[in-house]
C-alpha positions as MATLAB code, in Angstrom:
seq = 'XXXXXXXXXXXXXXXXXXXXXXXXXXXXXXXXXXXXXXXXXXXXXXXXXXXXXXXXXXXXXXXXXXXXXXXXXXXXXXXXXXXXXXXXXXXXXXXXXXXXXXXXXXXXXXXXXXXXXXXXXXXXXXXXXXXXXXXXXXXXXXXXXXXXXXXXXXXXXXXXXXXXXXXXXXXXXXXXXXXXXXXXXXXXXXXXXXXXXXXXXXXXXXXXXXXXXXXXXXXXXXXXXXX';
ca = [
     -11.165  108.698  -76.042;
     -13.584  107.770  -73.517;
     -15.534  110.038  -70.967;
     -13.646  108.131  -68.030;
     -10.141  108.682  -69.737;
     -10.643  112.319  -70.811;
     -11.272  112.787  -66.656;
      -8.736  110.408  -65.920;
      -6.275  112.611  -68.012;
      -7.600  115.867  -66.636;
      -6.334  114.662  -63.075;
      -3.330  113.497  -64.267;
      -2.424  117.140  -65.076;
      -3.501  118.763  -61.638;
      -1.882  121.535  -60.319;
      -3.695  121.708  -56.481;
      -1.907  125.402  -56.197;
      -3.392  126.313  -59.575;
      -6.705  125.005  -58.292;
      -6.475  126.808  -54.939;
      -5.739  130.197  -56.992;
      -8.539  129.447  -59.549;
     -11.164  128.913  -56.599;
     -10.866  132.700  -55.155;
     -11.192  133.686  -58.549;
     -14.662  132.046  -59.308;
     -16.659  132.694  -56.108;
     -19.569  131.049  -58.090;
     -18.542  127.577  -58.147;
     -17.999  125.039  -55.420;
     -13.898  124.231  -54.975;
     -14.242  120.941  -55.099;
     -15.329  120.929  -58.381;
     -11.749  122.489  -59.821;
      -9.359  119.969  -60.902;
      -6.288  122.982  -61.369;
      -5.740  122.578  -64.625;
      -3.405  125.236  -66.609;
      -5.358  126.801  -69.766;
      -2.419  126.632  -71.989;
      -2.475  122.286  -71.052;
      -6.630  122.464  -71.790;
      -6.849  124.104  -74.861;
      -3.962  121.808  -76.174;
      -6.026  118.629  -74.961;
      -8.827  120.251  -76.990;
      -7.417  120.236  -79.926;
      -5.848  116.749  -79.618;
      -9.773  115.703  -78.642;
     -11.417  117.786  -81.522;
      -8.790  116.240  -84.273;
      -9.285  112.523  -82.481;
     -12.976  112.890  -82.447;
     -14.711  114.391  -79.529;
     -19.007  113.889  -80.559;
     -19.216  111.731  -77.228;
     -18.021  113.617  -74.544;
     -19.689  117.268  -76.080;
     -22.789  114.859  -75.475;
     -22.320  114.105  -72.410;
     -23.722  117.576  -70.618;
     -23.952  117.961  -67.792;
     -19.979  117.779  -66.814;
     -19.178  117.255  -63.448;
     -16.191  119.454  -63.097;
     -14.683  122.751  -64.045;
     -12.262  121.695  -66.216;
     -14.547  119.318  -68.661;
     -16.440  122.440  -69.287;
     -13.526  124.787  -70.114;
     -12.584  121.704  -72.382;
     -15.585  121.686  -73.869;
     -15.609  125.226  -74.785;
     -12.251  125.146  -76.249;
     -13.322  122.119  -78.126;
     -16.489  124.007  -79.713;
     -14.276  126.770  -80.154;
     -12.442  124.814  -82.458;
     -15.703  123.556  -84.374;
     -15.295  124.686  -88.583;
     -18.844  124.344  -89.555;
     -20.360  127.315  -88.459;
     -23.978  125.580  -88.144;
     -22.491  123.246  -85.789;
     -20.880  125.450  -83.737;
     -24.050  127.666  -82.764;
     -25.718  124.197  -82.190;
     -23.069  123.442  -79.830;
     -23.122  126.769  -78.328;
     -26.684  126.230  -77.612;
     -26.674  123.029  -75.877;
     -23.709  123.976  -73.617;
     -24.500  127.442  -72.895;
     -27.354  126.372  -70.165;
     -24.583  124.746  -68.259;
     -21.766  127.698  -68.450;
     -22.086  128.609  -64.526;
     -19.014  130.672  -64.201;
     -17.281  134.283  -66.004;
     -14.143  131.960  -66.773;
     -15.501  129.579  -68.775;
     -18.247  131.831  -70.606;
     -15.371  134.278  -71.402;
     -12.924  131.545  -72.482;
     -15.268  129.954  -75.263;
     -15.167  131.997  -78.179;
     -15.992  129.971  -81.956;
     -13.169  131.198  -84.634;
     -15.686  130.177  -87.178;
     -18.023  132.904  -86.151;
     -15.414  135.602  -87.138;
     -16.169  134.722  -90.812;
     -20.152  134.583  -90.418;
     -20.778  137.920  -88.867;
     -24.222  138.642  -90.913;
     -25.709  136.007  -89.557;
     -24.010  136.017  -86.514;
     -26.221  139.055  -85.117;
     -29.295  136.979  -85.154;
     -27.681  134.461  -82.714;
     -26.677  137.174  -80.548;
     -30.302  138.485  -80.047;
     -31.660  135.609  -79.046;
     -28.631  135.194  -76.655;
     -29.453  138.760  -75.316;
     -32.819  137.895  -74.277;
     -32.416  134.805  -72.681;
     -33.178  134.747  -68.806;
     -29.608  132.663  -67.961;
     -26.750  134.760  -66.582;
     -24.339  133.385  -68.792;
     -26.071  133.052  -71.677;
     -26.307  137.204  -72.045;
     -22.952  137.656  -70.732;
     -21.505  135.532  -73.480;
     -23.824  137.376  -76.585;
     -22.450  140.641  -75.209;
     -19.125  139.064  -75.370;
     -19.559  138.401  -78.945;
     -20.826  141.330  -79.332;
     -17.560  142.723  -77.951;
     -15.189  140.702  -80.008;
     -16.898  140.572  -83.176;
     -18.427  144.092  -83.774;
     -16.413  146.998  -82.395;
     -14.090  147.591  -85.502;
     -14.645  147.155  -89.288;
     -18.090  145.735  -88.607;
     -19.217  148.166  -86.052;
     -22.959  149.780  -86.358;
     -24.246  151.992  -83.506;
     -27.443  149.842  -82.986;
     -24.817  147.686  -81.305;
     -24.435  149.598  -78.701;
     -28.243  150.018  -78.193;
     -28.613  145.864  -78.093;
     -26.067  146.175  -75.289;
     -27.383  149.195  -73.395;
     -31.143  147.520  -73.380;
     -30.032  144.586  -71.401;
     -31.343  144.791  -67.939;
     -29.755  142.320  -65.240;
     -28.916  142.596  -62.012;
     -26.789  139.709  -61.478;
     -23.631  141.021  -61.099;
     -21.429  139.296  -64.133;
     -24.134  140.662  -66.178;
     -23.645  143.922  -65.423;
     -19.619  143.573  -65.288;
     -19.949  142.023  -68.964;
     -22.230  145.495  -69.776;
     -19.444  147.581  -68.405;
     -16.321  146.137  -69.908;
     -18.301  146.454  -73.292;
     -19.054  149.754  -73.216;
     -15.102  150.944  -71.894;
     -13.944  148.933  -74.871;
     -16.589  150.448  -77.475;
     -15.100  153.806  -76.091;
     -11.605  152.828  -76.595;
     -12.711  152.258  -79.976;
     -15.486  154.003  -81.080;
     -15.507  156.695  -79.113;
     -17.690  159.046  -80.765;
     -20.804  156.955  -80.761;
     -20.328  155.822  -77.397;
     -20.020  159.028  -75.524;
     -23.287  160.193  -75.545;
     -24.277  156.847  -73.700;
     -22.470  158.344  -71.079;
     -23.324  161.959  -71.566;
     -26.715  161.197  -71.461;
     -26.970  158.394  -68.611;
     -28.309  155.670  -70.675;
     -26.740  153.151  -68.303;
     -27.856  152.316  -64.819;
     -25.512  154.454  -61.941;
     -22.922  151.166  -61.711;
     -22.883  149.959  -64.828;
     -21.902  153.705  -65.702;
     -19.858  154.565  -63.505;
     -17.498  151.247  -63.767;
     -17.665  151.508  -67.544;
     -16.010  154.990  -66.787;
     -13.615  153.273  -64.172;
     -12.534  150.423  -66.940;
     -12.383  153.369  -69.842;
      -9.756  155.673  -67.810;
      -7.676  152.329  -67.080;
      -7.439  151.432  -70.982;
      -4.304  152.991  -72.857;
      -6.630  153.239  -75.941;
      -7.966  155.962  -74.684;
      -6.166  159.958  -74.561;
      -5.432  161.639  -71.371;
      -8.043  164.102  -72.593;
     -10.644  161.723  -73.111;
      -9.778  160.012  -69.735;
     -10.312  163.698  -67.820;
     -13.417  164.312  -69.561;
     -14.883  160.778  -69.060;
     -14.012  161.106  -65.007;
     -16.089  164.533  -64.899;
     -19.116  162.354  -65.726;
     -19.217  159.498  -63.042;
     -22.480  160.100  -60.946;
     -22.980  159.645  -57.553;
];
């Protein structure tokens, strides 16, 4: 399918109530560049553009609206050859400029390539773009916090130093999850202020709203928030 009819499709499903919603939830990005397109409708477009054949329009960065990226993700997300996909990661992640989209694209493949994984993720940690580090934390996140959990993780995550604010959201919500479920080696990140004052004290926020985590641990962890 061409460039022109992939758009031309994208319209065809607009929702302009969906769009308005969308817009207050992505302060980042200018309105008029959100179709309204429901996810569930995008990421089954994806796949009927990924089985069809879908090389010309993940070539075509930059994309003009909202939608064609979240597309795009889903349609990288869907990539088998696990070579492939970090190439594609690579040349879109430059052009991720929202939380939405960067938190939407997520490579299956990369669940069964975790070794080598890690090495992507570092060089995703130091890069300079906003979305870049929010989405290696996210892996991060997804990919490490269970059977292939190591506490050097959580080092990687608390030596990122960003002050945008999706950064430091992305920072937060890792560290609430790693101590919904690895509690133990996470705690003394917060016993022993390792994390700047906001990142801290929202990962403590985000921890006491999780029902992974006791009523116990929930007390303890509020008697920690700084001021």
């Amino acid at each position: 399918m061409e460039n022109k009819e992939i758009r031309e499709k994208l319209f065809e499903m607009q929702d302009l109530k969906y769009r308005d919603f969308q817009a207050k939830l992505m302060p980042t990005i200018d309105k008029e560049t959100i179709i309204g397109v429901r996810t569930p409708l995008l990421r089954q477009f994806a796949k009927e553009l990924k089985k069809a054949g879908a090389e010309d329009f993940l070539d075509s960065l930059p994309h003009k609206y909202y939608e064609e990226n979240n597309l795009h993700g889903f349609i990288v997300s869907e990539i088998k050859d696990y070579g492939e996909a970090v190439r594609r990661m690579d040349e879109f992640l430059p052009y991720v400029d929202n939380w939405a989209t960067c938190d939407s694209t997520s490579p299956k493949v990369f669940k069964k390539h975790k070794a080598e994984l890690v090495c992507e993720i570092d060089r995703w940690l130091a890069s300079d773009e906003v979305y870049t580090i929010r989405f290696g934390i996210e892996m991060l996140m997804s990919h490490y916090l269970d059977d292939d959990f190591s506490p050097e993780y959580l080092r990687k995550v608390a030596d990122v130093k960003h002050d945008d604010y999706y950064v430091k959201m992305m920072v937060a919500w890792y560290f609430a999850t790693a101590l919904a479920k690895q509690y133990e080696s996470t705690l003394p990140y917060i016993e022993k202020n390792l994390l700047e004052t906001w990142t801290h004290n929202k990962s403590i926020q985000k921890a006491t709203e999780s029902y992974r985590i006791t009523d116990g641990q929930k007390a303890y962890l509020r008697t920690l928030k700084r001021k």
